[in-house]
C-alpha positions in Angstrom: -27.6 -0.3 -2.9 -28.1 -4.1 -3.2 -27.3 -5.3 -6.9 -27.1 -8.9 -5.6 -30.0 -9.8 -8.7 -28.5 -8.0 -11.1 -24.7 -10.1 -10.3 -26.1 -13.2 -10.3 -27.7 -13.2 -13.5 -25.5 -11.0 -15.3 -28.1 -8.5 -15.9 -27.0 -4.5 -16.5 -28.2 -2.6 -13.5 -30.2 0.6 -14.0 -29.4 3.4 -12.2 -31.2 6.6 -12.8 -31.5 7.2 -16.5 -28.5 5.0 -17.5 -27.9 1.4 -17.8 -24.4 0.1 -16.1 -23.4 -3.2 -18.5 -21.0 -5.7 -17.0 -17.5 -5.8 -18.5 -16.4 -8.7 -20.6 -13.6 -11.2 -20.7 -12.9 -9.8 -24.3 -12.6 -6.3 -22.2 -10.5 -7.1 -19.3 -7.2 -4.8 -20.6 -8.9 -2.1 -21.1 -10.9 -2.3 -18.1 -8.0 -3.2 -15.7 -6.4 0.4 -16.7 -9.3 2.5 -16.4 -10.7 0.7 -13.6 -7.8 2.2 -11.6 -9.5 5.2 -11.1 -11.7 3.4 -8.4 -8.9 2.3 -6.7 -7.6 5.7 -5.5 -6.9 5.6 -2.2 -6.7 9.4 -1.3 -7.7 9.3 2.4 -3.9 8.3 3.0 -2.6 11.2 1.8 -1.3 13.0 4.7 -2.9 16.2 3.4 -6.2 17.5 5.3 -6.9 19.6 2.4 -7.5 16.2 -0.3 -9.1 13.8 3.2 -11.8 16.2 3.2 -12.7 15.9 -0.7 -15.1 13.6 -2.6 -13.3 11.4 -4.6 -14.6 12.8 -7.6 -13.4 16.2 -6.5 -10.2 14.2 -5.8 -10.0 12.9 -9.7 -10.4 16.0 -10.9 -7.9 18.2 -8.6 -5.3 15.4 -8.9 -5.8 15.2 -12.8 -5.8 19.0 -13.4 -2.5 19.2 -11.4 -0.8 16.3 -12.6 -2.5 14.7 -16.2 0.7 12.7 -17.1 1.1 10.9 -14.2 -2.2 10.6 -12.5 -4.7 10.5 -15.6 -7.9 9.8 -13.4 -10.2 11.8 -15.1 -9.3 9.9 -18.1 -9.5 6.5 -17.2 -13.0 7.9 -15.7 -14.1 8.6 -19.0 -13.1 5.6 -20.9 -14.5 3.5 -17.9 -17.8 4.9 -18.3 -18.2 4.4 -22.1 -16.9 0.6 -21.1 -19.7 0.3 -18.6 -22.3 2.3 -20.9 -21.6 0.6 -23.9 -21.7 4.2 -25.2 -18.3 4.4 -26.9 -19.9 6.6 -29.8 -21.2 9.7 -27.4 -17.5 9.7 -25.4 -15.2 9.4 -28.4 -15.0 13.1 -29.0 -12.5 14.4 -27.1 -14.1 17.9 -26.7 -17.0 16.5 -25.9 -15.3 14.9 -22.8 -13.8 18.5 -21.7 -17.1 20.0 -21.4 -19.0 17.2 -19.7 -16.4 17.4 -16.8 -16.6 20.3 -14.6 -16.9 22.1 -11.5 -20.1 24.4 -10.6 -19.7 27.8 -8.7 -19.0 26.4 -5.4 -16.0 24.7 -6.9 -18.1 21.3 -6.7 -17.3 18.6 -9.7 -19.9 17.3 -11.8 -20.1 15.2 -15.0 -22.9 14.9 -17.4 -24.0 11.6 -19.2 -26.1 12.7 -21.8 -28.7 15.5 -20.7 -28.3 14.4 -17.3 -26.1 16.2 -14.6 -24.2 13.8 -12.4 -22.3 14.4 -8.9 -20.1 13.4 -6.5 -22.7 11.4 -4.7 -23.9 9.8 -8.2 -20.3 9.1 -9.0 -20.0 7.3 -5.5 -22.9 5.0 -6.3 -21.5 4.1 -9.7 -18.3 3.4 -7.9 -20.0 0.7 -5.8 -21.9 -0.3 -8.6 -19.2 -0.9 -11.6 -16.9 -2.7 -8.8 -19.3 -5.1 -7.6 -20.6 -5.7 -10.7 -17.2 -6.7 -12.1 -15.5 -8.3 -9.1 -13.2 -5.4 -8.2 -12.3 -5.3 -4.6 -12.0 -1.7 -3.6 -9.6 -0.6 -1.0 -10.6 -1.4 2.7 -10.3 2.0 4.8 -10.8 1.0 7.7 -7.4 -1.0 7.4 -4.7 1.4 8.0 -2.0 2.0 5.3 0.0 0.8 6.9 -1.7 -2.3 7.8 -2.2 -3.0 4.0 1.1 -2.5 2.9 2.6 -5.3 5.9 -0.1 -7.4 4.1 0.6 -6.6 0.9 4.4 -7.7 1.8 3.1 -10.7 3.5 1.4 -11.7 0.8 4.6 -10.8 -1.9 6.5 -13.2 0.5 4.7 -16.0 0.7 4.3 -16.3 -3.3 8.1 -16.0 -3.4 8.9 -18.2 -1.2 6.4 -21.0 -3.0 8.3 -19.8 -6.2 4.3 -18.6 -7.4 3.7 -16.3 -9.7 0.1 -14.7 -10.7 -1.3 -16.8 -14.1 -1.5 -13.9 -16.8 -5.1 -13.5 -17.9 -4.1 -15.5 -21.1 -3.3 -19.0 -18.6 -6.4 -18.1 -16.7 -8.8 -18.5 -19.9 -6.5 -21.6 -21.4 -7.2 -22.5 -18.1 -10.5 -22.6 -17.9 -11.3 -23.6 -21.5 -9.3 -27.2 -20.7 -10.9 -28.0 -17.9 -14.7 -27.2 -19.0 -14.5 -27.8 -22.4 -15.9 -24.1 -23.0 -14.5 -22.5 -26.3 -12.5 -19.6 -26.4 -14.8 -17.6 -28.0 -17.5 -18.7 -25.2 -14.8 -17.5 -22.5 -14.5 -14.2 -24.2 -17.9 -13.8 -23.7 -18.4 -14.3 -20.5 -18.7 -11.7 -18.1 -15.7 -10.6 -16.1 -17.2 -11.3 -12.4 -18.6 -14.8 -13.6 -15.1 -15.2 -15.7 -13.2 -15.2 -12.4 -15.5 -16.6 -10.1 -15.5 -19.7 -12.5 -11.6 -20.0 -12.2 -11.8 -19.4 -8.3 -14.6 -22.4 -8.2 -12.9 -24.4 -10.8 -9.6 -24.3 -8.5 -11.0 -25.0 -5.3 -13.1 -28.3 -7.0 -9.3 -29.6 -8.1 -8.0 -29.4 -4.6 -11.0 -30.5 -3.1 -10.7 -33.7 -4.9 -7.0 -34.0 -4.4 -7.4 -34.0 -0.7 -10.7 -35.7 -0.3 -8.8 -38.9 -2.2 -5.5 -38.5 -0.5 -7.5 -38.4 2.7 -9.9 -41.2 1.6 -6.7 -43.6 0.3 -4.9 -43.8 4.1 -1.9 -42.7 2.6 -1.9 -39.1 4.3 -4.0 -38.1 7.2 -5.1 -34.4 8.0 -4.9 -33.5 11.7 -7.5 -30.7 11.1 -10.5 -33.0 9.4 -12.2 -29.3 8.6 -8.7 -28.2 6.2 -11.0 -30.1 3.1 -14.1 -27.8 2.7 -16.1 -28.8 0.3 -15.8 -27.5 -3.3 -19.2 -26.0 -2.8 -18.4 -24.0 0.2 -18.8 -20.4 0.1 -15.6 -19.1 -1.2 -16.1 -15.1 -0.6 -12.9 -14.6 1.9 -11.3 -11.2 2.5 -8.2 -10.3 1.0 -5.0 -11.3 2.7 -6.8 -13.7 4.9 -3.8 -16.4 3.7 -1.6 -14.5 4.8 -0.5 -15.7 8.6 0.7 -12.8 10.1 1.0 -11.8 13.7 -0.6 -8.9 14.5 1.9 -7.4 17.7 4.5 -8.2 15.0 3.4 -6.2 12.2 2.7 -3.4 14.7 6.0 -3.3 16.1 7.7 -3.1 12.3 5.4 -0.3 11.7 6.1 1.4 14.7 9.8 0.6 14.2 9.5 2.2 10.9 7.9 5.2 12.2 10.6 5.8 14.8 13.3 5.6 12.0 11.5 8.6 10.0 
């Protein structure tokens, strides 16, 4: 399902009988909790019994078993009013128990409304409430293992250039000094276009930093292709500044393995 429209002018996208709004700046904590629930990553799981469930039989097997610690169905819930703007037909909390259930063959479904939803619906709105607000969903055809030496690659680097993440609090300070926009403006916003904007704004402040150092003779790049311009496309995939070797990371993983 291409949404590409709907992204780039920030319009809600449509989808069946509902309407999927994109999150907010002013919505960001909220969303970054429930929006876990899309970030499950279940197919690791050395277990063939939860591989060979849909995710949304997955949230609901994994909250029934274990509510306090993995509350997926929750964060479902509240993540759906978020995207509905429908805060007022999911604030009962019996109401929630019976719109989440499992028919006679022990297959989940959810209702929104009047309307019966599924696994393959939940899917969809998976795709749909990611893309929408920039959320980068776990790539499976990366091993686990893979994406944790990454992940570690990545944690190394920042420590050793003493870097750590701006809070979401820097990020619209940020932003606001360097545009001029007002706070309230930046609350506004939506989240994809909040964090695209900060991505763009960073890459225009290094591309000016290079282009005059490169411009003033004073430091010369062997690579003349290292300055991109700041209008480049800027869609990369994640980890890919992260130098590792490849026969490397395989032989720690298969070092670990041996010492299990």
């Amino acid at each position: 399902m291409d949404i590409t429209y709907y992204t780039t002018y920030d319009t809600p996208v449509p989808y069946r009988s509902i309407i999927v709004y994109p999150v907010t700046v002013r919505e960001y904590a909220n969303f970054s909790l429930f929006s876990q629930c899309l970030l499950i990553d279940k197919n690791s799981i050395p277990d063939p019994r939860i591989i060979s469930m849909s995710d949304l039989e997955y949230i609901y097997q994994a909250t029934l078993e274990d509510s306090l610690n993995k509350p997926y169905l929750f964060w479902l819930d509240r993540l759906l009013a978020l995207s509905l703007r429908d805060e007022k037909s999911f604030e009962k909390i019996e109401e929630s128990v019976k719109r989440y259930n499992n028919d006679e063959r022990g297959k989940p479904y959810f209702y929104i409304g009047e309307e019966k939803y599924t696994s393959g619906d939940y899917d969809k709105l998976k795709l749909i409430i990611s893309e929408q607000n920039g959320v980068e969903l776990t790539n499976e055809n990366i091993s686990k293992e893979v994406r944790d030496s990454l992940e570690e690659a990545q944690n190394y680097k920042n420590k050793l250039s003493d870097s750590k993440p701006a809070s979401i609090e820097d990020y619209i300070v940020s932003l606001s000094i360097s545009t001029g926009w007002t706070f309230e403006y930046i609350y506004s916003m939506p989240l994809r276009k909040f964090l695209k904007s900060i991505k763009r704004m960073d890459n225009l402040l290094h591309y000016k930093i290079y282009l005059a150092s490169s411009m003033s003779g004073m430091v010369e790049f062997k690579d003349k292709s290292f300055i991109k311009h700041w209008l480049s496309n800027l869609e990369e995939e994640k980890y890919s500044d992260v130098s590792v070797d490849l026969d490397t990371m395989q032989n720690k993983i298969s070092l670990e393995s041996a010492k299990k």
